[in-house]
C-alpha positions in Angstrom: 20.2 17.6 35.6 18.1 19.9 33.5 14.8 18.4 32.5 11.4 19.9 31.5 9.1 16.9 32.2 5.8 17.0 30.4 3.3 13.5 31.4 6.2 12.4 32.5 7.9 12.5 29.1 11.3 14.2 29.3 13.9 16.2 27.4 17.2 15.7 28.8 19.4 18.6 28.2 22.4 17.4 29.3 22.2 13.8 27.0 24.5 13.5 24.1 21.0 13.2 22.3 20.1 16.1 20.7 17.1 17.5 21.9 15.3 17.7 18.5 16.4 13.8 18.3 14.2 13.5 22.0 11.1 15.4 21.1 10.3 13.4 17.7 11.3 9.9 20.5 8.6 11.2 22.6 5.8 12.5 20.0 6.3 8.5 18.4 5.7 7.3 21.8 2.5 9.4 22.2 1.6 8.3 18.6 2.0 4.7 19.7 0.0 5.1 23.0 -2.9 6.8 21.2 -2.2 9.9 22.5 -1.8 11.3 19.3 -4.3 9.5 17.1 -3.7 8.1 13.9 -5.3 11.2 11.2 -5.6 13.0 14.1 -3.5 16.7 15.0 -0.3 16.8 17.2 0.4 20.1 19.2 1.3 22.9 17.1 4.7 24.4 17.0 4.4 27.1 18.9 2.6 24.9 22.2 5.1 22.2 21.4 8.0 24.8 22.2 6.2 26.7 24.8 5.5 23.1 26.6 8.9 21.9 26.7 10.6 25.4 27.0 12.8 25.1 23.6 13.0 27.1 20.3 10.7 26.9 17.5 13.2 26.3 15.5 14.0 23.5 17.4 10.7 22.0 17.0 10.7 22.3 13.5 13.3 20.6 12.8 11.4 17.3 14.9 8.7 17.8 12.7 10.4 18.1 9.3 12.6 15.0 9.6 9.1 13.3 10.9 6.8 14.6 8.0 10.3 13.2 6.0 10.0 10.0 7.3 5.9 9.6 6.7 5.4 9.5 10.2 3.1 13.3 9.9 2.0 14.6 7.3 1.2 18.8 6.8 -1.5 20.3 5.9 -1.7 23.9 4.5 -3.8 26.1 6.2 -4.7 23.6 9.0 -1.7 21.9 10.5 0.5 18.7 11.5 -1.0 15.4 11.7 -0.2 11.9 12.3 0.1 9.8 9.2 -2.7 7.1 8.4 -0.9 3.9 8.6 -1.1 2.3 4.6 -1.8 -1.2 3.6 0.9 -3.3 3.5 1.0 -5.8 0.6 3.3 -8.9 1.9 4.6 -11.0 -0.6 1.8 -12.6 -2.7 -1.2 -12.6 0.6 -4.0 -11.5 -1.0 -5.6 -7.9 -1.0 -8.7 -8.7 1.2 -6.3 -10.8 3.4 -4.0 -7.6 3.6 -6.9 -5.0 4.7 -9.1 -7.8 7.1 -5.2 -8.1 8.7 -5.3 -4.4 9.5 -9.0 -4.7 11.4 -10.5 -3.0 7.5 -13.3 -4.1 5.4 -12.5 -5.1 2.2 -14.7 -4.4 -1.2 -14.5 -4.7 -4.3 -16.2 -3.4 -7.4 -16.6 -5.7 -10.8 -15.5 -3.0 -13.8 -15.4 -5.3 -16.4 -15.1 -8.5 -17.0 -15.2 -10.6 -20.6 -13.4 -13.3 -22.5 -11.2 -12.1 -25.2 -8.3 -13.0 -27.4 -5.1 -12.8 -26.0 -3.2 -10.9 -28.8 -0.1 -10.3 -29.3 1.1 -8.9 -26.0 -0.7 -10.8 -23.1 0.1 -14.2 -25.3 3.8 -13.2 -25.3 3.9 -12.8 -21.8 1.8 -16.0 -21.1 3.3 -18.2 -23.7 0.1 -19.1 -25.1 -1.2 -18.6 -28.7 -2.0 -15.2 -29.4 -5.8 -16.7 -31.0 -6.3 -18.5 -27.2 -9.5 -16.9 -25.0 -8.0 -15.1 -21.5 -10.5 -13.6 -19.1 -10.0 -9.8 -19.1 -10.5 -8.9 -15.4 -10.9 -5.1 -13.9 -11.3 -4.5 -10.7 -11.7 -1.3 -8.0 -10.6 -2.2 -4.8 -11.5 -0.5 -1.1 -11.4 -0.7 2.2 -13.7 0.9 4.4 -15.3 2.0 1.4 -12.4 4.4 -0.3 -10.7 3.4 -3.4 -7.4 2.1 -3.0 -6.2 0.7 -6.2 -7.3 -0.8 -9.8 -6.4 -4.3 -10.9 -6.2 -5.3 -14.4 -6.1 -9.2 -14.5 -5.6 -11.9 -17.3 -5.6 -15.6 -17.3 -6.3 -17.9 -19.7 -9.7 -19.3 -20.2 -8.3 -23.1 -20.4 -7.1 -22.8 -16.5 -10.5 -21.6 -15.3 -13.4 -22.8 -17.9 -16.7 -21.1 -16.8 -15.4 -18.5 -14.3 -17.9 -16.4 -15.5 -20.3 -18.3 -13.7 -18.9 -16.5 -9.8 -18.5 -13.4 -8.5 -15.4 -11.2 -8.2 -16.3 -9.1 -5.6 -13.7 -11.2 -3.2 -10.5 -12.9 -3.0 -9.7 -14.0 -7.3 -7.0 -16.2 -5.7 -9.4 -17.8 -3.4 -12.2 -18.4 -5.6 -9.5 -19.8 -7.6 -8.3 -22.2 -4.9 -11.7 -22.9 -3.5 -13.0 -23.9 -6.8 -10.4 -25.0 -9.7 -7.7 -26.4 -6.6 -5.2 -24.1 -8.4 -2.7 -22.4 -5.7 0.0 -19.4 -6.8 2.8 -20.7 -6.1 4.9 -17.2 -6.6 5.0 -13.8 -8.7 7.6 -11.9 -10.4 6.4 -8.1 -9.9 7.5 -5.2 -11.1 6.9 -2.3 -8.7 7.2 1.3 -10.2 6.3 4.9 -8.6 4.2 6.7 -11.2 1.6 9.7 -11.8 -2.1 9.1 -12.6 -4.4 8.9 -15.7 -7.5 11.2 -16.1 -9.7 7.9 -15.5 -7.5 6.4 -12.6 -7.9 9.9 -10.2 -11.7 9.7 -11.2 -12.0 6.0 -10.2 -9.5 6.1 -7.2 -10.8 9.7 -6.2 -7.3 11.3 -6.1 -5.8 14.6 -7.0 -3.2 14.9 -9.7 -0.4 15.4 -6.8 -1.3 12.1 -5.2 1.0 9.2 -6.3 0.6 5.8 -7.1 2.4 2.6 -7.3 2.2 0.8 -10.6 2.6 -3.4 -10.3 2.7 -5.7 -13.6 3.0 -9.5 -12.2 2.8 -12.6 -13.7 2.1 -15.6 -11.5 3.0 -18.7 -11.4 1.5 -22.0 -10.4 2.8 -26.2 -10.4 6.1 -26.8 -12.7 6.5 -22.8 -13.3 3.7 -22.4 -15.5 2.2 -19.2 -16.0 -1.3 -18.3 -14.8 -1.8 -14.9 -15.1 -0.8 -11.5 -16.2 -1.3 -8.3 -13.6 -1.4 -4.8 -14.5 -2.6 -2.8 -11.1 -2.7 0.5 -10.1 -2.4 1.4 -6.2 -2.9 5.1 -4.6 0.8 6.0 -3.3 -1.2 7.4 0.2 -3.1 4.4 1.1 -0.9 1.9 0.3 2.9 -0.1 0.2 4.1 -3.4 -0.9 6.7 -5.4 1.7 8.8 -8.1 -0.4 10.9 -10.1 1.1 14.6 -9.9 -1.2 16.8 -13.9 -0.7 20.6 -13.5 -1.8 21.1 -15.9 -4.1 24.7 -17.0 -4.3 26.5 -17.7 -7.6 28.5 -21.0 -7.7 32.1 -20.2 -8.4 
């Protein structure tokens, strides 16, 4: 059997498994040992291919269907490196829940915040009267400090009568648990890839390459009432949303 072992990791050359396939199953195991760091550099092409004695080409091709499938990520000028792992949103867990969950500190920065009339369009979506007070919510969100997304929350006034009177800077659906006994029972999101505003890459610190995920929700508490509308912005890099899909079957 022809084998080039390298710490013990192998490339079989007589496997059905094409060797490319091999090399990106041992660079995930060294990624998942912390041999490769998370933001840190892998080997470059041309050690990789000297190492295990195969083509550049070869290599290459590991690497692209890896950068393809967000496990690296190039970098012009300076090399390959493993992907940072994002935050993943589950279901309706809250965001400080989401980033404590991946050993990250949570922050959160109060942009504005103010009773208003609902108008036409938020008292539409809420089914309240269009004259009825709603808090106007905006929030910047981080973890470990850099800016990961903007949420733009409103709920009517009548649910949570002198809100003003807390801070925002943690969990809203906690605060809103803790103190009014109000629990979200579920959300219907809509989850949208999009490009960035001139005020969103200031505030999230972003390039205008980097994309972003764009979520309108309204919520939903006891006897599928309507608590609040959601507009939030979420950096594309730092960030992903897990939902969890339920066939429904139609009665025939």
């Amino acid at each position: 059997m022809n084998q080039i072992g390298v710490n013990t990791m192998i490339l079989d050359r007589n496997s059905p498994i094409p060797v490319y396939s091999q090399l990106k199953a041992i660079i995930s195991k060294r990624i998942q040992n912390g041999e490769y760091a998370e933001g840190g550099s892998i080997p470059s092409e041309r050690d990789l291919a000297k190492n295990f004695g195969i083509s550049r080409m070869t290599v290459r091709q590991a690497l692209n269907e890896m950068v393809a499938e967000g496990i690296l990520v190039r970098e012009k000028g300076r090399g390959t490196f493993v992907a940072k792992r994002k935050i993943q949103q589950k279901n309706i867990s809250s965001f400080s829940e989401t980033v404590r969950a991946k050993g990250m500190v949570p922050s959160t920065k109060v942009l504005y915040f103010r009773k208003e009339t609902a108008g036409d369009d938020i008292s539409g979506i809420l089914n309240i009267s269009k004259d009825e007070q709603v808090y106007v919510v905006k929030r910047l969100r981080l973890a470990n400090g850099v800016p990961v997304g903007l949420e733009h929350v409103y709920i009517p006034v009548s649910y949570c009568p002198g809100l003003e009177s807390y801070q925002l800077e943690a969990s809203l659906y906690q605060l809103i648990n803790d103190k009014y006994g109000i629990k979200i029972d579920y959300m219907d999101n809509i989850i949208e890839a999009s490009v960035t505003t001139a005020e969103e890459r200031k505030l999230l610190k972003t390039g205008t390459s980097t994309p972003v995920l764009r979520i309108t929700g309204v919520s939903y508490i006891s006897g599928g009432r309507k608590f609040s509308f959601e507009r939030d912005v979420y950096r594309g890099d730092q960030y992903s949303y897990n939902a969890r899909i339920f066939l429904t079957r139609e009665p025939r």
